[in-house]
N, C-alpha and C positions, 0 to 999 in steps of 0.2 A: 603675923595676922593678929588682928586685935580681937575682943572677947565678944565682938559684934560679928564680925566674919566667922568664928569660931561655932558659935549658934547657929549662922546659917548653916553650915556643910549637916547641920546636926537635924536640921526641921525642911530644907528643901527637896521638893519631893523626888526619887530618883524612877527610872526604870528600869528594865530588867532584872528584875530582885523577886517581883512579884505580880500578881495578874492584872494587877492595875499599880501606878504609880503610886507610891507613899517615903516618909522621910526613914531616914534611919530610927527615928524614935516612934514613928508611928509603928515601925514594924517590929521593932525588940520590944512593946508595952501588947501586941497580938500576939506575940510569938511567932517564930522561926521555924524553918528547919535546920537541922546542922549544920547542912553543907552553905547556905544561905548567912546562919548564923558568925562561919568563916570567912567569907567571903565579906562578909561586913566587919569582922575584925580587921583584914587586910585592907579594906578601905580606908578605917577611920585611923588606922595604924599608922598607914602612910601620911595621911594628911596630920598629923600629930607631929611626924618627924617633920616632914617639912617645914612646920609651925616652930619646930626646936632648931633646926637649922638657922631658919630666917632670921630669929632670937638673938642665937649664939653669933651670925655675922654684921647683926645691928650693934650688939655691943661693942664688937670687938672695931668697928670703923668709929665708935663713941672716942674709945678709948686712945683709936689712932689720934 
């Protein structure tokens, strides 16, 4: 994923996180609660790897 897709996941707004829809940056710049706090680590966690994954088998079909 490019650093344009990368932004998005960062500023589109989700819900179930909180009483109204907002991005991940809207809601770590209000603050959190912890267990929210986690939950949004697991989120961006995963989509981070995926982003490394994708990475590591674009190069590696380069190289092929």
């Amino acid at each position: 994923m490019d650093e344009w897709g990368q932004l998005q996941l960062l500023v589109t707004p989700l819900e179930g996180f909180a009483e109204t829809s907002a991005s991940i940056l809207q809601m770590l710049a209000t603050g959190v609660d912890r267990d929210t706090l986690i939950h949004l680590c697991g989120l961006v966690g995963g989509w981070s790897t995926a982003m490394v994954m994708k990475s590591k088998r674009d190069l590696v079909e380069k190289l092929n």
